[in-house]
C-alpha positions, -999 to +999 in steps of 0.1 A: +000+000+000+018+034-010+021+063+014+004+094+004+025+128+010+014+157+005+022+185-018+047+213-014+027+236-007+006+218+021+009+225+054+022+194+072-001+178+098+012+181+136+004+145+151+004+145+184+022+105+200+008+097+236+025+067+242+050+060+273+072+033+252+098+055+248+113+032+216+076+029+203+068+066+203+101+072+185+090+044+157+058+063+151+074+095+148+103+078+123+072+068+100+050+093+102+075+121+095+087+100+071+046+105+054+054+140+052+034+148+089+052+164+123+048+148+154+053+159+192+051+130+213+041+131+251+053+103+274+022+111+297-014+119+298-010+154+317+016+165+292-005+155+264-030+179+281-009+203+290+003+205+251-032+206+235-043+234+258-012+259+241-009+240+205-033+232+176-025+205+166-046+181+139-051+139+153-035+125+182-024+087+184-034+076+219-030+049+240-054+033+268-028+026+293-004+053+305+015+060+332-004+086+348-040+085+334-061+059+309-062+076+279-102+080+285-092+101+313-073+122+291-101+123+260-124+136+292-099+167+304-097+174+270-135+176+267-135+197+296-111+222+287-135+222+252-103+214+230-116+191+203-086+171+183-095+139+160-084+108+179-071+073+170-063+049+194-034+029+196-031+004+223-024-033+231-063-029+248-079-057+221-110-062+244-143-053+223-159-032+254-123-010+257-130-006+218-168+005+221-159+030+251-134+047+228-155+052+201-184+061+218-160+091+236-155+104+203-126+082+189-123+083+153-102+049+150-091+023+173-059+000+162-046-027+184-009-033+187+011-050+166+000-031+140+013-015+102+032+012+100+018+018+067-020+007+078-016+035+105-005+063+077-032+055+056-058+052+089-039+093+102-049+104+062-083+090+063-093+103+097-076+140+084-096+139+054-133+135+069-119+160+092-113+185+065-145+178+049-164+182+080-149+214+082-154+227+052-194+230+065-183+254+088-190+291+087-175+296+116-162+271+144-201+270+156-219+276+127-222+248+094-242+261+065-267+229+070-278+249+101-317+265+099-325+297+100-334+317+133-350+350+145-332+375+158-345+406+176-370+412+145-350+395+116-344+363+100-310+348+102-302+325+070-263+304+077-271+287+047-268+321+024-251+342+050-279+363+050-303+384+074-336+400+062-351+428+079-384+435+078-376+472+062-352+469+036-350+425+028-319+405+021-285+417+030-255+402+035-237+392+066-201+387+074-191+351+089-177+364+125-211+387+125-230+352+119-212+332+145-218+360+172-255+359+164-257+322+164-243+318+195-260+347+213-292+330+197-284+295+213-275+312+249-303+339+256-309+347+292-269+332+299-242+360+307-218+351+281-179+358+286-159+373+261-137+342+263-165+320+255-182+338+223-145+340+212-137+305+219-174+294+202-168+314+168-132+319+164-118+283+181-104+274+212-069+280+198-074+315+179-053+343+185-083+367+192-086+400+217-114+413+230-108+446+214-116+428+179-145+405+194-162+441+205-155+459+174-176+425+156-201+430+183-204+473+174-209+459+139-236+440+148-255+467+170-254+493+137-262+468+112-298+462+136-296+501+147-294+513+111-326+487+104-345+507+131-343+479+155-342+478+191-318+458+207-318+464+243-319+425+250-283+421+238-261+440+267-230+443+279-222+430+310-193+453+320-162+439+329-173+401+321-184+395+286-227+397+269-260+386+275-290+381+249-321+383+269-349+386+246-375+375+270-362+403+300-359+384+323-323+396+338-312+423+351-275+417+339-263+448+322-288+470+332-272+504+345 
């Protein structure tokens, strides 16, 4: 089976080895950078999580048992630090139950040692590519354009045609970050929402984003429904902490 590499003018893959075989790990690494991919391998769970929280990085290769932490323990910290990263298994674990828990956390691939060096290339690319496509139905990091439309303090929201229509003048045109702020306001009224989170939700977890641009989005927003003749006193700032969206009034977050 031939190795696919990419082009010149990809970006190589970062592959992130969690596996505590120290002569192991550096096998993996031989191949795969061999593939055309960079790797960082962590000998431990906590370092593992400790990388992922500072580093994009595009599938991880991770195994069950480890010195510090199963490596379910480490798909959950990563779920609760809300860093999302495909994941393949790779572990001497052949029992069917270890295999269904895996998958069922959100694995993407499970393959049982002794394994292919090549088998596991080819398993990386495929996992990589339905991650691509998947992402190529994103408008933004909360937003695919399969998503339905919504209401929004008097207009219609449309991902599928990044568009909003106001009652007054119809169809215009929204911008992507504009879309993902909406969307996620939308899906959160009556929360206080942190500038961290929106920024996180539409953006990613590992964008380089300040506040200072997330409010300049957000005064977009407020003179694109303002220049429409629409009130929107429901969506407030909550000085010194982030937004809230509270179409129905029931909080007093914001009020001054």
């Amino acid at each position: 089976m031939a190795t696919t590499l990419p082009t010149r003018n990809e970006p190589k893959p970062l592959i992130v080895i969690v596996e505590d075989e120290a002569e192991l790990a550096a096998l993996i690494a031989l191949h795969l950078e061999k593939a055309g991919m960079h790797t960082q391998i962590c000998s431990r769970g906590e370092h593992a999580v400790r990388f992922l929280k500072k580093n994009f990085a595009n599938l991880m290769l991770l195994d069950i048992t480890l010195p510090d932490r199963s490596g379910f323990a480490v798909i959950a910290d990563l779920k609760a630090a809300d860093i999302s990263v495909p994941v393949i298994f790779v572990t001497g674990n052949i029992e069917e139950t270890s295999k269904v828990r895996g998958l069922n956390m959100g694995g993407d691939d499970y393959v049982t040692k002794p394994f292919s060096y090549t088998e596991l290339v080819a398993r990386i690319n495929a996992v990589l590519r339905r991650t691509e496509s998947n992402a190529d139905q994103n408008v933004t990091k909360n937003v695919k354009i399969s998503d339905g439309p919504f209401d929004f303090c008097g207009a219609r929201v449309n991902p599928v045609r990044l568009e909003i229509t106001f009652p007054k003048s119809g169809v215009q045109t929204i911008g992507r970050k504009e879309l993902g702020i909406l969307a996620y306001l939308n899906a959160h009224a009556g929360q206080v929402i942190t500038r961290k989170a929106l920024i996180h939700s539409v953006w990613g977890v590992h964008a380089d984003v300040k506040s200072r641009s997330l409010d300049q989005y957000v005064v977009k927003v407020r003179e694109l429904f303002e220049s429409q003749g629409l009130n929107l006193a429901s969506f407030r700032t909550v000085h010194g902490i982030g937004y809230i969206f509270d179409p129905k009034g029931l909080s007093k977050e914001g009020l001054s």
